[in-house]
C-alpha positions in Angstrom: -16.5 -33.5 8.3 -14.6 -36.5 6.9 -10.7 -37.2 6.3 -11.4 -37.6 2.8 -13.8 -34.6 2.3 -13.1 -32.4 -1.0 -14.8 -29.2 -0.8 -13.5 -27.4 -4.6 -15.0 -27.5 -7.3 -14.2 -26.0 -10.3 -16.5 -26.0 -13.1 -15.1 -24.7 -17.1 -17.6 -23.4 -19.3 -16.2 -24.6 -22.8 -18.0 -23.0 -26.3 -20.3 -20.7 -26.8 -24.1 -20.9 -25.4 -26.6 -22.9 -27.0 -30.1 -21.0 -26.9 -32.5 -22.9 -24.2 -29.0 -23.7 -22.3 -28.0 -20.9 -20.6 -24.6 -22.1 -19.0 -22.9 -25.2 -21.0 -21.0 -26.4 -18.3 -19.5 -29.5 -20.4 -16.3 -30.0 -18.4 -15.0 -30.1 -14.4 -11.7 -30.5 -13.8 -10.7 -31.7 -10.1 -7.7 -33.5 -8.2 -10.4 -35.8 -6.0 -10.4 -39.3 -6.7 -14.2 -40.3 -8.1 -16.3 -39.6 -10.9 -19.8 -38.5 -10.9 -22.6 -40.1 -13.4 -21.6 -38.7 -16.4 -18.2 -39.7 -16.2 -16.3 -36.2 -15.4 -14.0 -36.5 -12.9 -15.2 -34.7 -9.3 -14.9 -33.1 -5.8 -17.1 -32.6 -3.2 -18.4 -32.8 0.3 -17.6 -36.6 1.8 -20.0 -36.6 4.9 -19.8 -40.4 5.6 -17.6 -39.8 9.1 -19.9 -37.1 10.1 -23.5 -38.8 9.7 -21.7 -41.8 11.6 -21.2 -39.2 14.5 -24.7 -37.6 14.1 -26.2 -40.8 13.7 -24.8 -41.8 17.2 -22.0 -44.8 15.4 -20.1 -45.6 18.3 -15.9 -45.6 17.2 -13.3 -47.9 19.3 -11.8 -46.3 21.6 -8.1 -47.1 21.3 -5.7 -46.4 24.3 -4.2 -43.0 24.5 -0.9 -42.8 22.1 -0.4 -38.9 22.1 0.0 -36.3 25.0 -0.3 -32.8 24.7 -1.3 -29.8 27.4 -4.0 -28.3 24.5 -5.5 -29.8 22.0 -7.2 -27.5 19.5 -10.1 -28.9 17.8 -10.5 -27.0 14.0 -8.2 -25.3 11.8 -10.2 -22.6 10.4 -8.9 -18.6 11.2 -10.4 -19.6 14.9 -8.3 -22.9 15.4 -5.0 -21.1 13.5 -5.2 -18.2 16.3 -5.5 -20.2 19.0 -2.6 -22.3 18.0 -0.3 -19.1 17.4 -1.7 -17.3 20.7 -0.4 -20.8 22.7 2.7 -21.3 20.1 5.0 -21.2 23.2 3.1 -24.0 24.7 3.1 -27.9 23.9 -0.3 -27.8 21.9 -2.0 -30.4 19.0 -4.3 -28.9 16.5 -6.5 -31.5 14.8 -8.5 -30.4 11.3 -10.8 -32.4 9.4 -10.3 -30.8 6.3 -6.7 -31.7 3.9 -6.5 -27.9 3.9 -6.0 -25.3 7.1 -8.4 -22.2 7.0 -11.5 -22.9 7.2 -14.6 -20.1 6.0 -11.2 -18.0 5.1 -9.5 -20.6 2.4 -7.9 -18.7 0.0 -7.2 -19.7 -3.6 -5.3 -18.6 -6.7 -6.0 -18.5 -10.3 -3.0 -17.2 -12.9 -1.0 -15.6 -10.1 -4.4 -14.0 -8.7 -5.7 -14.5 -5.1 -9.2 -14.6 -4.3 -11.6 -15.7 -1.5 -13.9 -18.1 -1.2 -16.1 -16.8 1.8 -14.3 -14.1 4.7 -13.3 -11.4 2.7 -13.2 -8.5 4.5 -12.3 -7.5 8.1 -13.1 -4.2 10.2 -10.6 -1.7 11.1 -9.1 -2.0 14.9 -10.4 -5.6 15.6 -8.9 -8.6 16.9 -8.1 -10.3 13.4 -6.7 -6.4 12.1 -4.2 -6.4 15.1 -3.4 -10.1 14.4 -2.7 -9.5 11.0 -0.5 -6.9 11.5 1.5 -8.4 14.2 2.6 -11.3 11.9 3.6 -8.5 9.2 1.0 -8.0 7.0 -1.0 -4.9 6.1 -5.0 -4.7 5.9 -6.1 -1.8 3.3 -9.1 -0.3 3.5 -11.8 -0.4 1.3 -13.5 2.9 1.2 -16.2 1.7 -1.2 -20.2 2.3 0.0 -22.3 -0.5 -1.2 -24.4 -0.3 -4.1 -27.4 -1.8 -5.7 -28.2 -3.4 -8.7 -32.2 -3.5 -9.4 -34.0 -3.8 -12.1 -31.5 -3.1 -14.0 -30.0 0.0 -12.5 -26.8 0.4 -10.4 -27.6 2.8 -7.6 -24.3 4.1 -5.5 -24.0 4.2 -1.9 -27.4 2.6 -1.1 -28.4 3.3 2.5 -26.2 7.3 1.9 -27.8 9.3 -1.1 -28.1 6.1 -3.0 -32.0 6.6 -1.1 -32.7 8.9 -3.5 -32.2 7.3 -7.0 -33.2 3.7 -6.4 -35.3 2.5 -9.6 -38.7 2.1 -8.0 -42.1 4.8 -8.1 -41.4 7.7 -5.5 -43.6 6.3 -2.9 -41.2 3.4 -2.8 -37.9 5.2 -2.2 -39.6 7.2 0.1 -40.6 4.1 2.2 -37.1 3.2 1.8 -36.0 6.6 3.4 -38.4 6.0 6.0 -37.5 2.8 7.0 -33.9 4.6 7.5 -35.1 7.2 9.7 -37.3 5.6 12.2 -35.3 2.2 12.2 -31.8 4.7 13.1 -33.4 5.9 15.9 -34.5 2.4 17.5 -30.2 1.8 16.7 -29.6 4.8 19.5 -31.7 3.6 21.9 -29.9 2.2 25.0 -32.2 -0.6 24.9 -30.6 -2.4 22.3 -30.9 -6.1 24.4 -34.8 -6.0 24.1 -34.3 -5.9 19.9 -32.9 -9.1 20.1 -35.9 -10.8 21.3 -38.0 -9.3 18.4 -37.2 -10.6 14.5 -36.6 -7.7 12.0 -39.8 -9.5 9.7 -41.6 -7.2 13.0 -40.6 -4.0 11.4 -41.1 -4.5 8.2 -44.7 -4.7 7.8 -45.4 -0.9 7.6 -42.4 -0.7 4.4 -42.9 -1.5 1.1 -42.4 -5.1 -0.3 -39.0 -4.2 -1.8 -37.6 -2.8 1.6 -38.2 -6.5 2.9 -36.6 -7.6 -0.3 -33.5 -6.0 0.3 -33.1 -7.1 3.5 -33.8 -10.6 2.5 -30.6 -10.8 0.4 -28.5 -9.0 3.1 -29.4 -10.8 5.9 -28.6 -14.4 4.1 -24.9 -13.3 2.9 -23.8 -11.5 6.4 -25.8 -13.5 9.2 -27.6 -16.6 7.2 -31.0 -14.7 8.5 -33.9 -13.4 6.4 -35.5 -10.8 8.1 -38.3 -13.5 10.1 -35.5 -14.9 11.5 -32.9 -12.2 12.0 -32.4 -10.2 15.4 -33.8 -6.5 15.1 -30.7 -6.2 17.1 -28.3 -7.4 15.0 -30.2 -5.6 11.9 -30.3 -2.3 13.5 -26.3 -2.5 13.9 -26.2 -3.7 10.0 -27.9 -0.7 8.9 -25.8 1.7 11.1 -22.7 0.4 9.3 -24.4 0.8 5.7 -26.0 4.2 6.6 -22.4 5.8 7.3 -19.8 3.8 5.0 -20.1 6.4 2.6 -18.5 8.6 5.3 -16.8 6.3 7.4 -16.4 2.7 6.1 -14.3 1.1 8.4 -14.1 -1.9 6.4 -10.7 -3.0 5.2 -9.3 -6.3 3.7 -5.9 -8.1 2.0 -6.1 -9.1 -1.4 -7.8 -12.1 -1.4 -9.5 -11.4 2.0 -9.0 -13.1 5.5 -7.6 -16.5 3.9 -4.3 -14.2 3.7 -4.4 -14.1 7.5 -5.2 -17.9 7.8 -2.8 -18.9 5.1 -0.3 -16.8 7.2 -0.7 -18.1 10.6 -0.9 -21.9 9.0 2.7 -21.0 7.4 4.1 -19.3 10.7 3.1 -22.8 12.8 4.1 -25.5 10.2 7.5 -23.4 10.2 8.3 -24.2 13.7 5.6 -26.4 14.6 4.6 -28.7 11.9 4.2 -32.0 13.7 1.5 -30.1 15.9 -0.3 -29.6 13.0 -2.5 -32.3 11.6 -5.1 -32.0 9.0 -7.0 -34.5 7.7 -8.5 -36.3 10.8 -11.5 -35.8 11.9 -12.2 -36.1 15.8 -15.2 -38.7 16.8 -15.6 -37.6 20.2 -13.9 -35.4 22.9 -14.6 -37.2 26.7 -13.5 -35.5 29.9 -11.6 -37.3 32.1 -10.6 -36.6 36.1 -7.7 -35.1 35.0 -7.3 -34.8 31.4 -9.3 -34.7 28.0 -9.6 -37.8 25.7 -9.8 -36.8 22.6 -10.5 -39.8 19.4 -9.5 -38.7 15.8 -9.6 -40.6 12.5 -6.4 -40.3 10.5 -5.1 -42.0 7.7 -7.9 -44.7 8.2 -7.2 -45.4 12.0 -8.3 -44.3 15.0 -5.9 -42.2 17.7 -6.8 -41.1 21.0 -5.1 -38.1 22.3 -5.1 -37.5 26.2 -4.9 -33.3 26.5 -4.5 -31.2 29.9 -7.1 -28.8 28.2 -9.3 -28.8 25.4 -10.3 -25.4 22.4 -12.8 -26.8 20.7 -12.9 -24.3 17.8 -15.9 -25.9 15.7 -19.0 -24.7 15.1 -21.6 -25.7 18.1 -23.7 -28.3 16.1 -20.6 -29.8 15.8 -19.4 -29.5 19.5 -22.5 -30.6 20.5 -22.3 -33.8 19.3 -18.4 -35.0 20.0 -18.2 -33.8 23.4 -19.4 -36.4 26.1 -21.3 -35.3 29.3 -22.4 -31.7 28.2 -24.8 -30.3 30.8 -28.1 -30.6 29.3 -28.7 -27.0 28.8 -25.6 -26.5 27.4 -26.5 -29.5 25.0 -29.7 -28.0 24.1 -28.2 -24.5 23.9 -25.9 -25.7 21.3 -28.6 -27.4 19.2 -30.0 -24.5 19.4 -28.1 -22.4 17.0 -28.9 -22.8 13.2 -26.5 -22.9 10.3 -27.3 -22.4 6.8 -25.6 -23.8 3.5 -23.4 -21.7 1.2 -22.1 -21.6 -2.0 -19.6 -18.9 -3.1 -18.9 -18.5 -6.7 -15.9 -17.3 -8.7 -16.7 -16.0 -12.0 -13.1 -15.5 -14.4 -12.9 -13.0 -16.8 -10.1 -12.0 -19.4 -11.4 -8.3 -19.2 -12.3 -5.8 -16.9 -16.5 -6.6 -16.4 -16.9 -5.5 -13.3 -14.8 -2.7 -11.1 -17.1 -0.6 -9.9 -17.2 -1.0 -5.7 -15.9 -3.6 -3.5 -19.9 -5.0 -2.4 -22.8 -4.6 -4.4 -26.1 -6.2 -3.9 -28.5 -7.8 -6.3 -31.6 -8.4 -4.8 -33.8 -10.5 -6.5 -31.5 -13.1 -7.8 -29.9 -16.7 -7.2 -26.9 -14.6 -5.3 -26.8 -11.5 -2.7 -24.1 -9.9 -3.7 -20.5 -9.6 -5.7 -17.2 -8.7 -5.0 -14.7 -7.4 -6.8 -12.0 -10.0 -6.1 -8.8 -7.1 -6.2 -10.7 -4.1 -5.2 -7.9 -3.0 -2.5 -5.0 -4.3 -5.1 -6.4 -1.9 -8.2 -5.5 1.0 -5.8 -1.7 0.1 -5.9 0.5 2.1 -8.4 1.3 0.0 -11.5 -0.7 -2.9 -10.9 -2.0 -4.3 -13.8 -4.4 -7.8 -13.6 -4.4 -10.5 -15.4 -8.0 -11.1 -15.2 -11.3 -9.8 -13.4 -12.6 -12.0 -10.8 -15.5 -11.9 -9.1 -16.6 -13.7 -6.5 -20.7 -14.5 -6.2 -21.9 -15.1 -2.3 -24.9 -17.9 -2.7 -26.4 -18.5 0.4 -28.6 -20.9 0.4 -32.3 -21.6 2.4 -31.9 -24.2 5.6 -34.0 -26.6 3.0 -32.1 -26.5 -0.2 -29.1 -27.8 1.7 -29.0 -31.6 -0.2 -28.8 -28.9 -3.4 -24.9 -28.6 -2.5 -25.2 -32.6 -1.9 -24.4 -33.8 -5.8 -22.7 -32.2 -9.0 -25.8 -31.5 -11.1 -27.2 -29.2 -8.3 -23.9 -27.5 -7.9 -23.6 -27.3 -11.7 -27.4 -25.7 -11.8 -26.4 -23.1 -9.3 -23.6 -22.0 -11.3 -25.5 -21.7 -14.2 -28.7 -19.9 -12.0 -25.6 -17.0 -11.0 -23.9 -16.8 -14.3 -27.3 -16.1 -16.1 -28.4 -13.8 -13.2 -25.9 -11.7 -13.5 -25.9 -11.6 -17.1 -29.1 -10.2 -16.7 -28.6 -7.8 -13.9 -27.1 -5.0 -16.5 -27.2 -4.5 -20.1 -23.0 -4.7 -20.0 -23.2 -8.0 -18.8 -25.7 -9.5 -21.3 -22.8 -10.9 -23.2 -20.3 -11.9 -20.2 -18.2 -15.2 -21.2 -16.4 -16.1 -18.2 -12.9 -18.1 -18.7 -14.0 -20.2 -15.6 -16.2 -21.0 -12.8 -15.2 -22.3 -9.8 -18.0 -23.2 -7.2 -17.2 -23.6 -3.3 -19.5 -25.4 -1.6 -20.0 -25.4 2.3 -22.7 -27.3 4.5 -22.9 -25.8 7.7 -20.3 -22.4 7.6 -22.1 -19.4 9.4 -24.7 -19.4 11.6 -28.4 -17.8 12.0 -28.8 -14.5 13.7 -32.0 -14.9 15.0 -33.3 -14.0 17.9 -32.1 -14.3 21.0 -29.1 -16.3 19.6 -26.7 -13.0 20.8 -27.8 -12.6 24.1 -28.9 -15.8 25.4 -28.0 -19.0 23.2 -24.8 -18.2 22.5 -24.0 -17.2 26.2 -25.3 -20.4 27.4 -23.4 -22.5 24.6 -20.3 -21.1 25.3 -19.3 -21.3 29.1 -16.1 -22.9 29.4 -16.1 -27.2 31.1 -14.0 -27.5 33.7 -11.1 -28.3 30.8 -13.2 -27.5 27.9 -12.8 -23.9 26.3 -14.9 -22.9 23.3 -13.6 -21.0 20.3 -15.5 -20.1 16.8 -17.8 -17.1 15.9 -20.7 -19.1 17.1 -18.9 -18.2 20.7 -19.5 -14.7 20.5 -21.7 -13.5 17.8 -23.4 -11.4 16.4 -22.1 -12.9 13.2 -19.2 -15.4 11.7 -16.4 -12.7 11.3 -12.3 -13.1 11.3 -12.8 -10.8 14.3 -15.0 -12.7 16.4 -13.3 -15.8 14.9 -9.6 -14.3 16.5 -11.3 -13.0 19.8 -13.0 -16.0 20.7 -9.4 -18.2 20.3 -7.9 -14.9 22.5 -9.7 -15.4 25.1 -9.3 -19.4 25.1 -5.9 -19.2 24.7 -5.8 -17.1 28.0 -7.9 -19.0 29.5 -6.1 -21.9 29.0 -2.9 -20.1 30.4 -4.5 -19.3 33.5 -5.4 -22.3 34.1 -2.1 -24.0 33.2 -0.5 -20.7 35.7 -3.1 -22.1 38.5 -2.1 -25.2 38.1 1.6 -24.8 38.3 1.6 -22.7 41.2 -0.5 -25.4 42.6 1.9 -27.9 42.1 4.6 -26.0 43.6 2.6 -24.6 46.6 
C-alpha cells in the first residue's frame, strides 16, 4: 500500500537447465528503480507506507486543499464501478497503486492479453451487465474442469470425470459419495446453519484424496482449505462444478475481468481524468460533523481532501485501520476477516502446450490450478496465436506470506510451478517456456471461513453515517468481479440517496 509500490515481476529463463537446477532463472528484467543482491534490476511490493499505518505512525494533518461530494477510496474493478456508477457526480477516486485495476490488472505479452488474478465472470451478474453496457461482449466458456493427478488428466471432474479418476475403485467411489450425500445438504433450505460448520467437518468419513482436492480448490477460489472454509460456501462450490458440464454459466473476455477494469479506467480518464489519481495512498479517513477528511500521500506530500461522502472500496483489514472512530464491533468485525497471499504465474510458450479446458486442477502441487490464457479467443474463426500462455494460480498459506516479501522466494516459487507442471504429464516433461512473469499480491482475496458470509461480513459492512463500504469483502461469499461491481452499485445509490435527501433538505 505505498506510492511507490511495484507489484510485476517478470522473471526470463535464459539456456537450457542444468541437472540439480530445475528452473535457471539467471535474468529479471523490470522498469522499478532498485536492484536486489545479486545485482539484477527489480520490482516488488514497497510496504513502508502501509506498516507506518499498521504500526499506528501518526501523519500531519495538513489543512483541507481539495473538495469533492465522494471520494472513492481504491481503484480496483470495485473503486472503477463506483466511479462510473456516480460519473455524473463531482467524485475523487484515490488508488495507491501507479496502475488502476486492482485483483483484475490485465497485461500483454506480443499483442496477447492475459490475466493476472480475476479471470472469469458468471453469466447475468452485475460485472456481465456492466461489461456489456460499456460495449463489450463476455463469451462463455463452456469448458467442465478437469483434473490432473498422478499423472492422468481426467475430464469434467465432479460430471462423469467421477468415474475415471486415477485412484483404486474404493477411492473414486468415495469420491462419488462425497457427491451424493454432500448435494443433498446443497438442497436443504437450511443452508445459513452450514456456515457455522467448516467443510474439514465433512470430510472425515472420505478418503484422504477427497480432502486433497478440496484443499487446492478452496485456496484458489476462497483462500480457505477445507478447516477453514464455510460448508456453506463449499456446498455452493460443488453445485457449480457438479453441473458445468451441463450448464456452465461461466463466461470471460480475453484476458479476463482486467478487460472490464481497463475499460471503465479508460471511459473515466476520458472525461474525467483529474478525478482520477493513482499513486497516493490514503493514511487515514476521519469523519467530521459534516464532511469526511480524507489524508493521502502523493508525490511525497501529504493532501487532505474534505468529501460530502466517503466509498471506501479496500479490503476491510485495510478499512479498519484508516478510518477513525469505527464502532468497536465494527472494528473488531473488520479484523476479523482473513486474507491470504497470492502469487499468479504466467508461463510463455512459442507452441501450443496446453489447450485442453479453460480450468484444470492439479492437486498436489506448488499451484491449484491453470488456465488457458485465450480459451474464449481460440473459438473465434481465423484466430491464430502467437504463443500459449498459461497462467498458474499460487495461493499461498497465511504463514508463507514473507515468501512473496524478497526476489529469491519469488524466484523459488516460479521454479517450484514450472517444475510442477513439468511433471504433472508426460507432454510437459520437456516444456521450455519463453518467459515467466510472477505477480505477486499480499493481502488480495479473503478467507471463507465460517461465519465470515453471514455474520462478519454483515457486521463489517453497515454503512457510517457518510461512510459507504464497497469490495468483495462487503458481500461475499468470495472476491468476484460480480460481488466487486454490486457492492460499488449499491454504494453508489446509496450515496445518491443521500445526496437526493439532502438536497431536498436544503430546499425544504
Amino acid at each position: 500500500m505505498s506510492s511507490s509500490r511495484r507489484d510485476f515481476l517478470k522473471f526470463v529463463v535464459a539456456g537450457s537447465v542444468a541437472a540439480g537446477c530445475p528452473v535457471n532463472l539467471v535474468r529479471i528484467r523490470s522498469d522499478a528503480e532498485g536492484r536486489d543482491a545479486k545485482g539484477a534490476q527489480v520490482t516488488g511490493d514497497h510496504f513502508d507506507i502501509c506498516h507506518q499505518v499498521r504500526d499506528g505512525h501518526k501523519f500531519d494533518r495538513p489543512p483541507v486543499s481539495r473538495r469533492c461530494d465522494v471520494l472513492i477510496a481504491g481503484g480496483g474493478i470495485s473503486g472503477l464501478s463506483a466511479a462510473y456508477f456516480l460519473r455524473g457526480q463531482d467524485f475523487l477516486l484515490v488508488e495507491k497503486e501507479p496502475h488502476l485495476g486492482g485483483n483484475a490488472t490485465l497485461e500483454e505479452y506480443a499483442g496477447q492479453l492475459y490475466a493476472t488474478g480475476s479471470a472469469f465472470d458468471y453469466k447475468g451478474s452485475a460485472s456481465d451487465h456492466l461489461a456489456r453496457e460499456i460495449g463489450l461482449a463476455p463469451l462463455p466458456i463452456n469448458s467442465p474442469d478437469p483434473t490432473i493427478v498422478n499423472g492422468h488428466w481426467t475430464p469434467d471432474t465432479w460430471g462423469e470425470g467421477l468415474d475415471h479418476l486415477p485412484y483404486p475403485d474404493a477411492v473414486r467411489e468415495s469420491f462419488k459419495k462425497f457427491r451424493t450425500e454432500m448435494l443433498k445438504l446443497a438442497t436443504s433450505k437450511r443452508q445459513a446453519q452450514y456456515d457455522a460448520i467448516p467443510l474439514s467437518n465433512y470430510l472425515n468419513d472420505y478418503a484422504p484424496e477427497v480432502k486433497l482436492w478440496w484443499d487446492t480448490y478452496g485456496p484458489s477460489n476462497y483462500g480457505a482449505k477445507s478447516e477453514d472454509t464455510s460448508t456453506m460456501v463449499a456446498l455452493d462450490e460443488l453445485k457449480d462444478q457438479a453441473d458445468s458440464g451441463r450448464n456452465d454459466t461461466r463466461i470471460t473476455l480475453p484476458g479476463g475481468n482486467g478487460v472490464l477494469a481497463r475499460k471503465l479506467a479508460e471511459i473515466l480518464r476520458t472525461k474525467s481524468a483529474e478525478r482520477i489519481l493513482s499513486d497516493a495512498t490514503i493514511v487515514a479517513i476521519e469523519p467530521q460533523k459534516s464532511n469526511v477528511h480524507v489524508t493521502y500521500i502523493h508525490q511525497g506530500a501529504l493532501t487532505t481532501a474534505a468529501a460530502k461522502f466517503v466509498i471506501v472500496a479496500t479490503p476491510k483489514l485495510i478499512a479498519s485501520r484508516i478510518i477513525a472512530e469505527l464502532p468497536d464491533a465494527q472494528h473488531n468485525a473488520m479484523r476479523q476477516i482473513r486474507y491470504v497471499p497470492y502469487a499468479v504465474v504466467n508461463l510463455i510458450f512459442d507452441k501450443p502446450l496446453y489447450t485442453r479446458a479453460y480450468d484444470t486442477w492439479c492437486p498436489g502441487t506448488h499451484f491449484t490450478d491453470v488456465v488457458v490464457a485465450d480459451w474464449v479467443e481460440q473459438k473465434t474463426p481465423g484466430y491464430k496465436p502467437k504463443n500459449n500462455i498459461l497462467t498458474f494460480y499460487t495461493p499461498l498459506a497465511e504463514s508463507d506470506r514473507a515468501l512473496l516479501l524478497t526476489v529469491d522466494g519469488c524466484r523459488q516459487r516460479a521454479g517450484d510451478v514450472l517444475t510442477d507442471f513439468r511433471n504433472a504429464l508426460p507432454e510437459f516433461r520437456d516444456a521450455e517456456p519463453l518467459e515467466i512473469h510472477f505477480y505477486r499480491r499480499g493481502h488480495p482475496i479473503f478467507l471463507s471461513a465460517p461465519l465470515v458470509t453471514t455474520k462478519i461480513i454483515p457486521a463489517a459492512s453497515q454503512p457510517l453515517d457518510r461512510i459507504a463500504f464497497a469490495n468483495t469483502d462487503s458481500l461475499g461469499p468470495e472476491s468476484l468481479a460480480s460481488t466487486a461491481v454490486e457492492s460499488a452499485l449499491r454504494c453508489a445509490e446509496w450515496v445518491e440517496k443521500r445526496m437526493a435527501s439532502a438536497a431536498a433538505s436544503a430546499i425544504g
